[in-house]
KOLKEPA-973013 format. One line per 5 residues: number of its first residue (from 1); for each residue x, y, z of N, C-alpha, C. Coordinates in nm, 3 decimals, padded with zeros to 5 digits. Example, Ala and Ser with C-alpha at 12.3 -4.5 7.8 and 13.67 -1.06 7.14 Angstrom:
! residues 2
1 = 01.319 -00.569 00.780 01.230 -00.450 00.780 01.320 -00.330 00.780  01.285 -00.225 00.708 01.367 -00.106 00.714 01.290 00.003 00.787
This chain:
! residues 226
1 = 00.477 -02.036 01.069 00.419 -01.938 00.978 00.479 -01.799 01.002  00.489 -01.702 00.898 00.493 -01.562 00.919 00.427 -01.476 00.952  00.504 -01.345 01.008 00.430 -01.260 01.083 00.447 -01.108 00.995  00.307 -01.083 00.981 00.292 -00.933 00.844 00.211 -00.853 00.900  00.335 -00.754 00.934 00.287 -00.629 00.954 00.168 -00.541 00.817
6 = 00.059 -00.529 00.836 -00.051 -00.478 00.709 -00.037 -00.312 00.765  00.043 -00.228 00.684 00.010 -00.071 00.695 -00.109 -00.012 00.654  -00.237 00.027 00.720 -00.297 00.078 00.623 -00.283 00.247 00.642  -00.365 00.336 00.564 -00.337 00.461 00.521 -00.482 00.499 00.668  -00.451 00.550 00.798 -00.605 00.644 00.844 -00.685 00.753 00.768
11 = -00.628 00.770 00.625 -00.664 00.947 00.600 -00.828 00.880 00.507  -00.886 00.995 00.544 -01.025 00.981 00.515 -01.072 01.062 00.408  -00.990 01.155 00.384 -00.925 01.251 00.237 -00.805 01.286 00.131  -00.821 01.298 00.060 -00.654 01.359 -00.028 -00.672 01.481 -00.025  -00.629 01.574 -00.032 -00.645 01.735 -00.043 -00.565 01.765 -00.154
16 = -00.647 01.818 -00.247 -00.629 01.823 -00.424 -00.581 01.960 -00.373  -00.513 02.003 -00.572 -00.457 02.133 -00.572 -00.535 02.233 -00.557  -00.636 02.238 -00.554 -00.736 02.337 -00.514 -00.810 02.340 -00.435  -00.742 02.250 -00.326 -00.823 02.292 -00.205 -00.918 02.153 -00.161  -00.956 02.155 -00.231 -01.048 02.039 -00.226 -01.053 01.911 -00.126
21 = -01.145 01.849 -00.029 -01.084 01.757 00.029 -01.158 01.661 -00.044  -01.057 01.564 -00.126 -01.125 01.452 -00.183 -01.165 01.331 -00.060  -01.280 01.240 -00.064 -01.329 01.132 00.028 -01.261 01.044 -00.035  -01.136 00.968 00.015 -01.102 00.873 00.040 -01.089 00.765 00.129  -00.953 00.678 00.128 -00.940 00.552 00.282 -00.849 00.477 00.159
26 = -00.857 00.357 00.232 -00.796 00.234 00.182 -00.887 00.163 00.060  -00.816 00.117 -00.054 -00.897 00.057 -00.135 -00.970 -00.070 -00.107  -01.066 -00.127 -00.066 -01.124 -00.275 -00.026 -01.061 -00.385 -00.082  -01.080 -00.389 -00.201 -01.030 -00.508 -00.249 -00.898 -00.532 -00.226  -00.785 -00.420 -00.255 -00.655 -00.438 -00.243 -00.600 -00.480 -00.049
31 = -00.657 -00.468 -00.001 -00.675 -00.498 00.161 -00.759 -00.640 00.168  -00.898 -00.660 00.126 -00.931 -00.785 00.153 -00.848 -00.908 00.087  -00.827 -00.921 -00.059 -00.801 -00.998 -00.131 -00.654 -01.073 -00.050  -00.538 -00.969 -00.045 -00.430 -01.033 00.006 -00.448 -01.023 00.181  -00.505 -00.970 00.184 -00.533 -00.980 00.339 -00.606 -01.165 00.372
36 = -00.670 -01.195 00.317 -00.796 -01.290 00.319 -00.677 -01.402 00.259  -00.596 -01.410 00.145 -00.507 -01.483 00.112 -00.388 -01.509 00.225  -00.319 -01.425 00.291 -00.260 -01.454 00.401 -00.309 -01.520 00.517  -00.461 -01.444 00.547 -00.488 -01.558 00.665 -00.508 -01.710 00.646  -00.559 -01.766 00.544 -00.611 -01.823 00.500 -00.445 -01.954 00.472
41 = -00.379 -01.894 00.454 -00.229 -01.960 00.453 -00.178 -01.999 00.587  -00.231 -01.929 00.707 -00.222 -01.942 00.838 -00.100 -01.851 00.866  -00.109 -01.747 00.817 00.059 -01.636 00.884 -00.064 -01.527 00.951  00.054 -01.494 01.047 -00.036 -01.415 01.138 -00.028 -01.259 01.080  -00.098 -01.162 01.112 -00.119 -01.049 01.050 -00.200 -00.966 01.158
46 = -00.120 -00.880 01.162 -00.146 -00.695 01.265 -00.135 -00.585 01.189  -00.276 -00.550 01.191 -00.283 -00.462 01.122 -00.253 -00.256 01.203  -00.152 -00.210 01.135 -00.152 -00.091 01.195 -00.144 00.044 01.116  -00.178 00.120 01.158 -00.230 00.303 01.141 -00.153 00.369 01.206  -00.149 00.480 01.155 -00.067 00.632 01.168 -00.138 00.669 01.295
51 = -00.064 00.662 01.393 -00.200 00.683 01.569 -00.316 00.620 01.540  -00.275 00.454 01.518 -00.368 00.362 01.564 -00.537 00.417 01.541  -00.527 00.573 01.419 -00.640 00.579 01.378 -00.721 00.466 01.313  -00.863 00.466 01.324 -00.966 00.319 01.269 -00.968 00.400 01.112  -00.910 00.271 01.025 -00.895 00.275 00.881 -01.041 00.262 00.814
56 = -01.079 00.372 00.714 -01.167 00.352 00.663 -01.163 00.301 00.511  -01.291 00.217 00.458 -01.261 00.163 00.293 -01.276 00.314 00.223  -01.232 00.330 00.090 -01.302 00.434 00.008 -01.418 00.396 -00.026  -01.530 00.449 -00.008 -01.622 00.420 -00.077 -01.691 00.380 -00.242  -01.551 00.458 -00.287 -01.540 00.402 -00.459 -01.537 00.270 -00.512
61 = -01.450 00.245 -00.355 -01.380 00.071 -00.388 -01.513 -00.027 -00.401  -01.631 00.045 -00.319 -01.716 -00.074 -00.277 -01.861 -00.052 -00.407  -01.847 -00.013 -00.495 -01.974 00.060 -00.554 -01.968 -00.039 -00.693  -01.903 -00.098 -00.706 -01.938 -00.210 -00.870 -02.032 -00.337 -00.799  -02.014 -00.449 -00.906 -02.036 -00.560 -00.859 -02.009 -00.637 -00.724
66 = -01.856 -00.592 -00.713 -01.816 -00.666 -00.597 -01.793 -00.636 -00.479  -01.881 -00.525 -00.480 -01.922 -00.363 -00.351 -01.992 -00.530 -00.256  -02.130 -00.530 -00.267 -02.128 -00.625 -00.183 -02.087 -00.761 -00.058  -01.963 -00.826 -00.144 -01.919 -00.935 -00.121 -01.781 -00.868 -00.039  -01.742 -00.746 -00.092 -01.650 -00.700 00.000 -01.673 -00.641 00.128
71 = -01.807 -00.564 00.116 -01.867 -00.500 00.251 -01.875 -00.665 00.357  -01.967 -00.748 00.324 -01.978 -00.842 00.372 -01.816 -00.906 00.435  -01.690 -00.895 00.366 -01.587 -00.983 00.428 -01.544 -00.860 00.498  -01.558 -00.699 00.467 -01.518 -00.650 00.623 -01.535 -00.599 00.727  -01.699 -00.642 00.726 -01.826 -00.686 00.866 -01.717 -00.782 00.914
76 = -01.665 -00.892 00.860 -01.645 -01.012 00.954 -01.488 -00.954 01.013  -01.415 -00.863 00.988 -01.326 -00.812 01.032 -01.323 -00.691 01.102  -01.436 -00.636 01.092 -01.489 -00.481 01.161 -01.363 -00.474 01.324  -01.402 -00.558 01.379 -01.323 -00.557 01.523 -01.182 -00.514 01.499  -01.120 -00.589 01.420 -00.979 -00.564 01.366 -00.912 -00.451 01.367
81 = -01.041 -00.396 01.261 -01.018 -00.303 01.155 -01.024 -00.137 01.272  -01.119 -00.214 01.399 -01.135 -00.077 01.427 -01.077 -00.062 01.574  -00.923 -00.151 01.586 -00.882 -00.137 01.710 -00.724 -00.189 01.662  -00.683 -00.098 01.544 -00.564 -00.116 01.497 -00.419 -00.084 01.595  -00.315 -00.138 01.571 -00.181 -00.068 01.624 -00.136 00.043 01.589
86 = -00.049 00.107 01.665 -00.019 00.219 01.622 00.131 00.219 01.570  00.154 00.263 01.468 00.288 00.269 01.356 00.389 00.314 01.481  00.349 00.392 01.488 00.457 00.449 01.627 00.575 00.327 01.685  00.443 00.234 01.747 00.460 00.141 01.815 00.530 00.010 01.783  00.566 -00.005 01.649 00.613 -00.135 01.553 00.716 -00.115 01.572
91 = 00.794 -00.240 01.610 00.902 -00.268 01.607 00.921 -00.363 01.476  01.018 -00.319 01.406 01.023 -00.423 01.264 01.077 -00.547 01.269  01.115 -00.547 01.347 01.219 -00.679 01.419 01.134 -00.795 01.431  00.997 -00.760 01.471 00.933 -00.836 01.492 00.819 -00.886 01.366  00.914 -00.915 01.230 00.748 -00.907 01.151 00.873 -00.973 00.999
96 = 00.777 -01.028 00.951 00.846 -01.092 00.820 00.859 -01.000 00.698  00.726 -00.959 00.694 00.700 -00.912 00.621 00.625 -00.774 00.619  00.615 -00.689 00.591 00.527 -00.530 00.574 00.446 -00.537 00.424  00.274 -00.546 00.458 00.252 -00.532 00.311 00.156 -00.382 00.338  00.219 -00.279 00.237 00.058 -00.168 00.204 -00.008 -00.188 00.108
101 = -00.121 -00.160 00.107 -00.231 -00.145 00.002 -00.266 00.016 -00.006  -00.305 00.047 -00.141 -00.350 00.125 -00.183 -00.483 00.244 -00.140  -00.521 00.282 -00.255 -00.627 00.372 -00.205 -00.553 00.503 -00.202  -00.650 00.613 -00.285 -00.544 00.746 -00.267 -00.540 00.814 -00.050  -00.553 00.699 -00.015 -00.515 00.727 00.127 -00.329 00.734 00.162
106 = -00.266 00.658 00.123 -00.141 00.679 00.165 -00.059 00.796 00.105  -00.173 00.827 -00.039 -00.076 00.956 -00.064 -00.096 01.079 -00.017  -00.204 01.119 00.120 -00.227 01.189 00.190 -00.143 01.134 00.373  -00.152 01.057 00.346 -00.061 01.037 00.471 00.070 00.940 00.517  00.032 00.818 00.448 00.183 00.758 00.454 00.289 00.812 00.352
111 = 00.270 00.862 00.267 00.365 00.968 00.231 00.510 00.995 00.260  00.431 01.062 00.378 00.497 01.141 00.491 00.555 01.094 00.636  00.466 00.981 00.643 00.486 00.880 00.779 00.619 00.865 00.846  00.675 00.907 00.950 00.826 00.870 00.984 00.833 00.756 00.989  00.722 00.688 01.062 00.743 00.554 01.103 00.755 00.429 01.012
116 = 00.636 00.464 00.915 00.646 00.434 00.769 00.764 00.393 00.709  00.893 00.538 00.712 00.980 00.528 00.608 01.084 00.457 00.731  01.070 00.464 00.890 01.152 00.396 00.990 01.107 00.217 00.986  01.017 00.173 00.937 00.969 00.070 00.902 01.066 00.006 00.778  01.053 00.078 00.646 01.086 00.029 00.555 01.246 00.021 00.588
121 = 01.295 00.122 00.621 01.472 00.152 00.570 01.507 00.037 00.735  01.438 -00.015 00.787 01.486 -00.130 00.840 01.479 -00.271 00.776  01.365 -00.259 00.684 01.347 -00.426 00.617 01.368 -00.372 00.503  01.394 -00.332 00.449 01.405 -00.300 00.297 01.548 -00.355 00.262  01.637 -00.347 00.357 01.817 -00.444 00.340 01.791 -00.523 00.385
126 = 01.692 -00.568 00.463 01.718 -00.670 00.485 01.657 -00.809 00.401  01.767 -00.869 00.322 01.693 -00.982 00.270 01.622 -01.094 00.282  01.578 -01.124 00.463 01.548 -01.222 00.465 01.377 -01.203 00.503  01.345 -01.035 00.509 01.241 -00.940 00.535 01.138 -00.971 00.346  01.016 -00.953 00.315 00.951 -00.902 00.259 00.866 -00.757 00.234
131 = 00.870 -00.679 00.149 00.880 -00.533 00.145 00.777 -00.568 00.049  00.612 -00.548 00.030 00.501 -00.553 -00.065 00.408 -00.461 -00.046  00.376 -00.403 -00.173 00.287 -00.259 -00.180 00.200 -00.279 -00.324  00.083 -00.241 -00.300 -00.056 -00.215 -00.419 -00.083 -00.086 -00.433  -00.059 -00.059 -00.573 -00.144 00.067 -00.626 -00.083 00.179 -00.588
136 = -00.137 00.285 -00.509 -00.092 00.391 -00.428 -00.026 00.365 -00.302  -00.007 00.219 -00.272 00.016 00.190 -00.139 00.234 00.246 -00.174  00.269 00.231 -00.271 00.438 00.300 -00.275 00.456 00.434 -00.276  00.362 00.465 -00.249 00.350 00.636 -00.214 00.411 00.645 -00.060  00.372 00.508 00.036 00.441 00.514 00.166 00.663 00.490 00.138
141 = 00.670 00.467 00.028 00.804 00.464 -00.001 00.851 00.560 -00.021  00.823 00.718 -00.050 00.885 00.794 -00.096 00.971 00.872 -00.001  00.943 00.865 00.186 00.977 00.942 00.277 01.111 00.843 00.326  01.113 00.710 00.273 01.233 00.631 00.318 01.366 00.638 00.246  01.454 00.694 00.356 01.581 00.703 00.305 01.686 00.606 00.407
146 = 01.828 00.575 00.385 01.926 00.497 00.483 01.984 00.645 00.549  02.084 00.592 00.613 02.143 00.666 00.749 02.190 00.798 00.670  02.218 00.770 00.550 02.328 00.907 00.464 02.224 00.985 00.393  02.122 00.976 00.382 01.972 00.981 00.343 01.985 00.986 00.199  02.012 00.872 00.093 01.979 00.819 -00.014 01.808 00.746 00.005
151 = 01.773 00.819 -00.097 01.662 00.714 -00.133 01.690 00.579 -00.153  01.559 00.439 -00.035 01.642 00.354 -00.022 01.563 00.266 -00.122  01.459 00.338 -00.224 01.419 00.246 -00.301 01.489 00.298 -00.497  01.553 00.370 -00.468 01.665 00.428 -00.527 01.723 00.298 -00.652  01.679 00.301 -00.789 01.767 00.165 -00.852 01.673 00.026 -00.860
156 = 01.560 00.019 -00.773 01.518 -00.089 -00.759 01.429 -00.092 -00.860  01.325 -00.194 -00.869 01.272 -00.222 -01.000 01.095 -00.236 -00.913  01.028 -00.145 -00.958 00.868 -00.142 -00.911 00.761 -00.112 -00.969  00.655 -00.116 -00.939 00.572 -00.069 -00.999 00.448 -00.020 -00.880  00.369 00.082 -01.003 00.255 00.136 -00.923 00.155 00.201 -00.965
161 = 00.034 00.289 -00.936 -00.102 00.327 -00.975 -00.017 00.431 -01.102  -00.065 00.389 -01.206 00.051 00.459 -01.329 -00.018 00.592 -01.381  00.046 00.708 -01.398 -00.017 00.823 -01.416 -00.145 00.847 -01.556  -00.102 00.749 -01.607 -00.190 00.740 -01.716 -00.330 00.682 -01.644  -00.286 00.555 -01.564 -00.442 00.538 -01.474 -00.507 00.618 -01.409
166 = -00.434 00.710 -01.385 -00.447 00.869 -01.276 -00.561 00.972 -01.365  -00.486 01.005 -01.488 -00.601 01.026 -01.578 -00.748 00.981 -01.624  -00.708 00.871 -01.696 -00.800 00.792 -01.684 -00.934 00.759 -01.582  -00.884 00.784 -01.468 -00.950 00.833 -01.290 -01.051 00.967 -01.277  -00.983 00.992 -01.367 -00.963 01.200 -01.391 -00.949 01.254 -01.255
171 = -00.846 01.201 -01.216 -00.797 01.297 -01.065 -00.665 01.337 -01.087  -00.599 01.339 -01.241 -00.482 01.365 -01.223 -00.438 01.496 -01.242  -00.563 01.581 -01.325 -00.532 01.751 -01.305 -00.509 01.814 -01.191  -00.601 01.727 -01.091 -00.634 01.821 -00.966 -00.521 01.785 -00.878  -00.443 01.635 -00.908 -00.346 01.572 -00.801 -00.231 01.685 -00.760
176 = -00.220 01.752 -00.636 -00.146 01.740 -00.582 00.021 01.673 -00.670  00.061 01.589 -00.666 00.170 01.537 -00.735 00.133 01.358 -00.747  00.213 01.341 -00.900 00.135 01.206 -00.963 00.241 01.082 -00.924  00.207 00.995 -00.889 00.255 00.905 -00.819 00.392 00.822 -00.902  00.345 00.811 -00.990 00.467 00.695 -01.114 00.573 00.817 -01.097
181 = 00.538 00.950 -01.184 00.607 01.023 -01.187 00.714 01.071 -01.062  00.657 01.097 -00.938 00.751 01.113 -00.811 00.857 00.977 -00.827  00.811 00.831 -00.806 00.914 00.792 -00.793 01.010 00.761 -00.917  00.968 00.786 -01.012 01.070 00.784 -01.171 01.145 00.890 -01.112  01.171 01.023 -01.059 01.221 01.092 -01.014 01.310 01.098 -00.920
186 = 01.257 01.016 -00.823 01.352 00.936 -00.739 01.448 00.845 -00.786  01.413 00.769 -00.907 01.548 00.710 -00.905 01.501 00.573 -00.953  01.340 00.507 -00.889 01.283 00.409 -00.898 01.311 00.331 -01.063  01.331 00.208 -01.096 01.331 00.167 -01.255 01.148 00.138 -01.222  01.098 00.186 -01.292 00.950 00.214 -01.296 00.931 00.093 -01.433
191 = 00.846 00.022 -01.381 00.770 -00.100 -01.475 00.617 -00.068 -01.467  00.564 -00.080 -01.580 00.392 -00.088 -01.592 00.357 -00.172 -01.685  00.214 -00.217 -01.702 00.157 -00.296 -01.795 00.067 -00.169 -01.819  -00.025 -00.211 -01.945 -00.148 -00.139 -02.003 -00.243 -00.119 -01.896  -00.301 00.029 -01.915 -00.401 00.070 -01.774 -00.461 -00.049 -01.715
196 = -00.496 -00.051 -01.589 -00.598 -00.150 -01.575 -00.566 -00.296 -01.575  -00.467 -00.348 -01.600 -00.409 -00.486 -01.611 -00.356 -00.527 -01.495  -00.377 -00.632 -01.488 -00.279 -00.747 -01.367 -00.119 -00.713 -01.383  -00.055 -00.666 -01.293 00.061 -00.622 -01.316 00.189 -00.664 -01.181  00.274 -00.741 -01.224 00.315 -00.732 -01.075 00.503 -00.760 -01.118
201 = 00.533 -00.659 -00.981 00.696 -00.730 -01.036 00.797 -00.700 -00.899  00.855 -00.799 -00.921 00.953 -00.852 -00.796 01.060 -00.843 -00.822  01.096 -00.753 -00.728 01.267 -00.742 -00.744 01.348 -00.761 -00.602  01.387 -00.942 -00.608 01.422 -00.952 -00.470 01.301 -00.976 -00.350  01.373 -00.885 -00.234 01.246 -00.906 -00.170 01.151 -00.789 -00.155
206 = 01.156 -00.671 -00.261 01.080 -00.624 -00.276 00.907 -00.673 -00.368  00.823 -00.666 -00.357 00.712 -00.689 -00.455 00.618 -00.562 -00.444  00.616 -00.551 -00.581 00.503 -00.430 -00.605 00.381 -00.448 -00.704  00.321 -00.426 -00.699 00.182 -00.444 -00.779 00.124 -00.305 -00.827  00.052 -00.282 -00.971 00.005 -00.228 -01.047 -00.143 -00.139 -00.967
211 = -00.228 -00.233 -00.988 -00.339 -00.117 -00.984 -00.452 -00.260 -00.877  -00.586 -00.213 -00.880 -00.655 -00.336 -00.771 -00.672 -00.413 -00.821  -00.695 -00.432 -00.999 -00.668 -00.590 -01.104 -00.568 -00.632 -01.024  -00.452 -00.621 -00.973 -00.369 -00.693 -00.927 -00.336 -00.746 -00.770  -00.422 -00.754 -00.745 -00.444 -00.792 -00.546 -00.457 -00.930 -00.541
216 = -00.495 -00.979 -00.654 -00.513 -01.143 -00.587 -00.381 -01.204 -00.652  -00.301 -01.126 -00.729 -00.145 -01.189 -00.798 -00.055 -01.083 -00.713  -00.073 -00.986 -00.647 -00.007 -00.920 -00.565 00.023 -01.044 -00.430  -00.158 -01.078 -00.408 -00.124 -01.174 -00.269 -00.009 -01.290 -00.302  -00.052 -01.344 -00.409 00.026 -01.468 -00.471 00.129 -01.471 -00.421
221 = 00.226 -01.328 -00.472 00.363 -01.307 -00.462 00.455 -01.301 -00.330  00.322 -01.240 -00.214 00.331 -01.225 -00.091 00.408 -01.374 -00.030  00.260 -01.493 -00.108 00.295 -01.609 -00.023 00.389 -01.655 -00.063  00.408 -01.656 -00.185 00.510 -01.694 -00.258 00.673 -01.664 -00.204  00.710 -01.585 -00.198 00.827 -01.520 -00.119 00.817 -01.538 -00.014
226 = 00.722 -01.580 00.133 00.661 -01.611 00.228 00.744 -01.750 00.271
């Protein structure tokens, strides 16, 4: 079986253009769903943080219908969740695959992550590596460049939390900078479906996914390429 490195985001806020510290974390579903699909396949999975900080859910994630059933699956992971590795510490050498998930947490801190973008621009050439991200989770792509410092997701074909969903959110006046848009800028060939839709697209051994409709066809793709 394979071994998947899970990045999650420690930040417990976004800090809007005005100051503001928005309450964020990691989105639940986009973390349980393919998280729960990988184990469940039997590949092993370590989950790690920016200084091995303890990852928190957003609380947004957990407040519909399926607020419940998700609190409940990450009671049964609490231990995990709250005695993570530290990014620092990853060696990529050792891992099949790297998946992030979402939540406007990584665009307050994996962002920026060295280790993050020292993570990716090691498996990202490499083809025999898997490179998979949900929602806001390709916001941890934007700090990765190769040795000449080209953007190394530069050309490739992805997708992600689409600025129109950003609106729609109504966090996109206040954002700081809008996520589709940064990497269309970069260089990214940017793919979306209609707000809110199951969205997913693979280019190689990259896989990227749309919005949290897409976590249980995000996981798919994981095993799938797996």
């Amino acid at each position: 079986m394979s071994s998947v490195l899970l990045a999650l985001s420690g930040a417990r806020v976004w800090s809007l253009k005005d100051g503001t510290q928005h309450p964020t974390g990691y989105w639940a579903e986009e973390f349980v769903t393919p998280y729960r699909l990988l184990i469940e396949a039997g590949h092993e999975v370590t989950i790690a943080t920016p200084g091995a900080r303890v990852p928190v859910a957003d609380e947004a994630s957990l407040g519909d219908e399926s607020g419940p059933e998700l609190r409940a699956y990450l009671d049964t992971v609490k231990e995990l969740l709250e005695s993570p590795a530290r990014l620092e510490d990853v060696d990529p050498a050792g891992y099949d695959a790297v998946f992030i998930p979402g939540g406007h947490g990584p665009m307050q801190d994996l962002a920026v992550d060295p280790d993050v973008a020292r993570i990716l621009a090691a498996m990202l050439p490499d083809q025999s590596k898997v490179v998979a991200s949900l929602c806001h989770g390709p916001a941890a792509f934007l700090a990765a460049g190769d040795a000449e410092g080209n953007w190394l997701f530069k050309g490739r074909k992805l997708t992600a939390f689409t600025d129109e969903e950003e609106k729609q959110a109504g966090l996109a006046d206040n954002a700081p900078w809008l996520l589709e848009t940064r990497l269309r800028a970069g260089g990214a060939v940017f793919e979306s479906a209609p707000a809110w839709a199951s969205h997913v697209v693979v280019d190689g051994n990259l896989i990227t996914a749309q919005n949290p409709a897409s976590a249980e066809a995000a996981g798919q793709a994981i095993l799938a390429k797996l």
